[in-house]
C-alpha positions in Angstrom: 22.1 30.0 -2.3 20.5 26.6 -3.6 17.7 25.2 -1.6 18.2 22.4 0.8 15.8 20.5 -2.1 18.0 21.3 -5.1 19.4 17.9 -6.1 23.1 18.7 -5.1 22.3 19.9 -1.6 19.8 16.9 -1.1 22.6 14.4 -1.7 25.4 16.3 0.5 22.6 16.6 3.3 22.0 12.9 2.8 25.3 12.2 3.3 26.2 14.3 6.0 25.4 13.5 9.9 21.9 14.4 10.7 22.4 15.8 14.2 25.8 16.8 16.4 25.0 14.5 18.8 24.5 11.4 15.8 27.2 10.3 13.7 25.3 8.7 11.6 24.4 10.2 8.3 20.6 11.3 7.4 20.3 8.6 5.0 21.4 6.0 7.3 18.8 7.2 9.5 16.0 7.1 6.6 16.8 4.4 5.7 17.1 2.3 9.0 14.0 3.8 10.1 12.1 2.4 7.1 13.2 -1.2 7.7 9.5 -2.4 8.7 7.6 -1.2 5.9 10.1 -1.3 3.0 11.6 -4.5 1.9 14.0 -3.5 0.2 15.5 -0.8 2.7 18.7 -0.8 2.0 18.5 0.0 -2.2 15.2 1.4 -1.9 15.4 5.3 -3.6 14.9 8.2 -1.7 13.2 11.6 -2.7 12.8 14.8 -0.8 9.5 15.8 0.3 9.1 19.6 -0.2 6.5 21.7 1.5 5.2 25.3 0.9 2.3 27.1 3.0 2.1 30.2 2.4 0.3 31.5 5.9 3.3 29.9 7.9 6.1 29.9 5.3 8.3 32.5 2.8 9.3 29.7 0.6 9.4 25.9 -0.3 11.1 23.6 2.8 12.9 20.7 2.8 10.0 18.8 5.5 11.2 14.9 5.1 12.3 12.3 3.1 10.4 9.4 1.0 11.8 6.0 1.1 10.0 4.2 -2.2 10.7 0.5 -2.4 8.9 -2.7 -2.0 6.9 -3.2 0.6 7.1 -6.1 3.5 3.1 -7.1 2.3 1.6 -6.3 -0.9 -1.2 -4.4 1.2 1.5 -1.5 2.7 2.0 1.6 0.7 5.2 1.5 -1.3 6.3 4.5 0.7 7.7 5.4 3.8 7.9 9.3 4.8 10.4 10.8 7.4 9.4 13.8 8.8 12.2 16.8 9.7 9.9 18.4 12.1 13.2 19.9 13.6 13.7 22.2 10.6 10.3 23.4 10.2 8.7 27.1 11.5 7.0 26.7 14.7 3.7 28.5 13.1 3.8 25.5 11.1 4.2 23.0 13.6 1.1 23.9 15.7 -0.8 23.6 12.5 -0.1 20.3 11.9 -0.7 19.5 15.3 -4.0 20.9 15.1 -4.5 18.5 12.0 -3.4 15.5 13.8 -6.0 16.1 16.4 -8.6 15.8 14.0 -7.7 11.7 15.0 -8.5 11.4 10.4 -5.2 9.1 10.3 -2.3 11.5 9.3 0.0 10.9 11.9 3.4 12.0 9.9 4.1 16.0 9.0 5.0 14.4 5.5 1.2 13.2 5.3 -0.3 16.0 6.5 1.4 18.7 4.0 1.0 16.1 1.0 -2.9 15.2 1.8 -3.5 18.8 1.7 -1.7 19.8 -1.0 0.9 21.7 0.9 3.7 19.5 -0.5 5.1 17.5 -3.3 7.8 14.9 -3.9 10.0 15.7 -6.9 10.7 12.9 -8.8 12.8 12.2 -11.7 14.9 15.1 -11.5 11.7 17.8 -11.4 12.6 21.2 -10.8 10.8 23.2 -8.3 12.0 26.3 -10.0 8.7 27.8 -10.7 8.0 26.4 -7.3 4.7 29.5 -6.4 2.8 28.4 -9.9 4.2 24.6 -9.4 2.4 24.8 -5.6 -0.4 26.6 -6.9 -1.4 23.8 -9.2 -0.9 21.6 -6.7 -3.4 23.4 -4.4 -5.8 23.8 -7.3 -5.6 20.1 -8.6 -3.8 20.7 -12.0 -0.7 18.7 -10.7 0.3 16.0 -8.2 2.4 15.4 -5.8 3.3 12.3 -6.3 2.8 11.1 -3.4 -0.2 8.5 -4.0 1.7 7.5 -7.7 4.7 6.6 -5.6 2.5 4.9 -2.5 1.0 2.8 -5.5 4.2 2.1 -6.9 4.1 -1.7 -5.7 0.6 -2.5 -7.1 1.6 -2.8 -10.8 4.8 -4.8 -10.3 3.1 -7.4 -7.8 0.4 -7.7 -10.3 2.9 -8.4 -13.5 4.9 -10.4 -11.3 2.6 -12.8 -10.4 0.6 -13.8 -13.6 2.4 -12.0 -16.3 -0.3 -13.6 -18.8 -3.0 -11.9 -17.0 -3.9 -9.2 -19.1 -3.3 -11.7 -22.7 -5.7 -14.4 -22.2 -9.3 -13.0 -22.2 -11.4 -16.2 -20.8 -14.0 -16.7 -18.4 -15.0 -19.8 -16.6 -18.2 -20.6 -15.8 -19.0 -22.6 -13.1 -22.8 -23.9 -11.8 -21.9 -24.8 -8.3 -25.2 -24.2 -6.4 -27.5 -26.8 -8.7 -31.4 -25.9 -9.1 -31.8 -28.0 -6.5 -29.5 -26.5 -3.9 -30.8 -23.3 -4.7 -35.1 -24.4 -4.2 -33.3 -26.4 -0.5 -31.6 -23.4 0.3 -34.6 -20.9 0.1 
């Protein structure tokens, strides 16, 4: 049996309605939940976020969802995470809980398992085959997650946007505002 992760089963689970009592679909949900830090909600892509601890977990789980897109100010990360705490091992949960009460500013399961190298978000069609030497060299900081790529996703495109000769014209102004004078009234 495929993962929940595998490309195929991540659509049809996208697709599909999250919870019996919701008719919505999981997307849907994702997405409409990302509305005030993504822009561009609606078109923005979506990767699964795919977590692996060994003391509280056999294999690699499906924990949430990334919503990359354009955020609502240039200061926001480009990415929203959506946490499927409902689907994960109770062992798991209390340790997660035991990191958010170390009040550091991870409030999202999705943060927590990427920050400490627990998770990663395949991108581009990556395969998680090999996922125990993949998570390994996560954990030992011979591979990313891609989370903070994908949070930074924004910078380059506001920055090309805005002055697309930026880069091309290598000048420097100089200016002498504060006059000798200023500067011996000032002192």
């Amino acid at each position: 049996m495929e993962p929940k992760w595998s490309v195929e089963n991540f659509q049809q689970m996208l697709e599909s309605s999250w919870a019996l009592e919701c008719k919505d679909t999981l997307e849907k949900i994702v997405r409409e939940s990302s509305r005030s830090q993504i822009k561009d909600w609606q078109t923005a892509s979506i990767y699964p976020v795919v977590g692996y601890h060994p003391k509280y977990m056999v294999t690699p789980e499906l924990i949430g969802v990334a919503v990359v897109g354009t955020p609502w100010k240039s200061a926001e990360t480009a990415t929203y995470l959506y946490a499927m705490e409902e689907e994960l091992p109770e062992a798991l949960i209390e340790w997660i809980d035991q990191v958010m009460d170390l009040g550091d500013g991870l409030d999202c399961a999705c943060k927590i398992m990427l920050n400490y190298q627990r998770a990663i978000v395949p991108v581009n069609g990556e395969s998680l085959d090999l996922w125990e030497e993949i998570f390994q060299d996560v954990l030992d900081g011979k591979r990313s997650t891609n989370y903070h790529k994908l949070c930074k996703q924004n910078e380059i495109n506001v920055v090309s946007a805005k002055s697309p000769n930026l880069l091309t014209h290598n000048s420097v102004i100089q200016m002498d505002v504060f006059t000798s004078s200023f500067r011996r009234d000032w002192v």
